[in-house]
N, C-alpha and C positions, 0 to 999 in steps of 0.2 A: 504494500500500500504506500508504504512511504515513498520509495523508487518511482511508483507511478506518479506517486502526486510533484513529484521534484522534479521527473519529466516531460510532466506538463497535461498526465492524464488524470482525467476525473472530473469532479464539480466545478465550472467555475467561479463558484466561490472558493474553491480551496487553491485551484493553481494558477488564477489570475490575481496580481498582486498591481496596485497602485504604482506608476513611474519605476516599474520593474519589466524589463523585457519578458517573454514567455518562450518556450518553458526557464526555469534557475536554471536546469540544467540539462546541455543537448545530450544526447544519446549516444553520441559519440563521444564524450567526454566520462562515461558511469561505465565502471567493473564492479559484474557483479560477482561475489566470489560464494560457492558454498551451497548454494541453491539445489536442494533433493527430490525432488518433487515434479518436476518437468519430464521425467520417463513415466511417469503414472499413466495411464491411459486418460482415469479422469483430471489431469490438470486444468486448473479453470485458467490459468491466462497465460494461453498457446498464444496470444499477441504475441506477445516479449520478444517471438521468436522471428519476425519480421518485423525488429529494429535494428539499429546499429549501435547498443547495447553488447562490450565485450561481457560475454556471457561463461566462465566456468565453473561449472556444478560441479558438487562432492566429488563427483568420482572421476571426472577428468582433471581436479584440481590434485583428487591424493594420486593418481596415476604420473601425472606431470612432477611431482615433489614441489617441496616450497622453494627450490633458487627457478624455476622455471615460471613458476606462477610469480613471484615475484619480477622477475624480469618481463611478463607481457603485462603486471598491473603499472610497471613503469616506463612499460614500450607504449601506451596509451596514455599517461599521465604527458609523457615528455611530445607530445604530438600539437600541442599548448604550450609552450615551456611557461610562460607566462601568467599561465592561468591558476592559482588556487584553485587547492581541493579540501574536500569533506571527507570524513571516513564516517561511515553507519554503519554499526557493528551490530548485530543481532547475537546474543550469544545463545541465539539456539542453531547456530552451526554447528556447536560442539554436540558430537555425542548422545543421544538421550542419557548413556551410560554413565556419563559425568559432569552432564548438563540436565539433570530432569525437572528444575522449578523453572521452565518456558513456559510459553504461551504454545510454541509447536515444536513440541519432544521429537526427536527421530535420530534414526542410525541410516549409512553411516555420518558419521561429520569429521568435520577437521582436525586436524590433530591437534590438541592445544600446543603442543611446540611449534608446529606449522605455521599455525595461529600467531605465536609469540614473536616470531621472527618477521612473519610477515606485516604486524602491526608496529614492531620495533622499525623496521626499515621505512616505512612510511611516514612515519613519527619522525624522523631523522630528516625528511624530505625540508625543504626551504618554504615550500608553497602550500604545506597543508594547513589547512586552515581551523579545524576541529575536529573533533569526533563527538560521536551521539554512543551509548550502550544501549541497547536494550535486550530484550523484554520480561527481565525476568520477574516472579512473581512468588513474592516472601510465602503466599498462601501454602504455596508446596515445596516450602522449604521450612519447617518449622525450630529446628533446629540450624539455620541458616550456614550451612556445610557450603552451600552451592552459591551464596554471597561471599564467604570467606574465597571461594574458589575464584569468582572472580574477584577481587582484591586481590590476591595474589595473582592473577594473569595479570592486570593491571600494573604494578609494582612490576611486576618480571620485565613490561611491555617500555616501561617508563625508566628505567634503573641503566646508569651510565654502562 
């Protein structure tokens, strides 16, 4: 949802903004990384798949390793050199197995070191401009194992 609405699909009241060009941001310019869901038969948004949206899913992102995915999320970053970027981090990429207080649980996902390196190096970038987490949710995390988890991806992501 978020992705959509940042590139300019949906209401608009949500992606038409006041003395702001439309969409924030073109298609050409978003990596999506992590995405499991697009082999389903029922995927409800087979759009995605005709844009110019660099697109890779769980399992061609762990097949590629993280210096490969890394190098094509900055072979698109660097196509701009000038332009800031945003990182939207969903952490229900990770795992259901080590990620289970999401909003959408699922296997497989990223490796959290994958993860760590790949947010370290972007973090390092000149031009990035912030990051978003989400979507975790304390409800099913009672004992908050899975908040301390990230906080320490965090720290790991952020640490000289």
């Amino acid at each position: 949802m978020d992705l959509a609405l940042a590139t300019g699909r949906g209401e608009a009241l949500l992606v038409e903004w006041p003395m702001t060009a439309a969409p924030l941001v073109a298609d050409e310019q978003v990596v999506q990384i992590g995405e499991r869901e697009g082999r389903n038969a029922d995927f409800s948004w087979t759009d995605i798949n005709d844009t110019a949206i660099t697109r890779l899913n769980v399992f061609t992102a762990r097949d590629l390793g993280p210096t490969e995915v890394i190098a094509r999320t900055l072979a698109v970053l660097g196509k701009l050199p000038a332009w800031p970027f945003w990182i939207h981090l969903d952490v229900d990429v990770l795992d259901q197995a080590v990620m289970p207080a999401v909003d959408s649980p699922g296997s497989p996902g990223i490796d959290e070191t994958d993860l760590i390196d790949l947010l370290r190096t972007l973090m390092q970038q000149k031009l990035r401009a912030g990051m978003t987490v989400t979507i975790y949710d304390p409800d099913l995390d009672p004992q908050g194992k899975c908040a301390a988890r990230i906080v320490t991806l965090l720290r790991k992501v952020f640490e000289p």
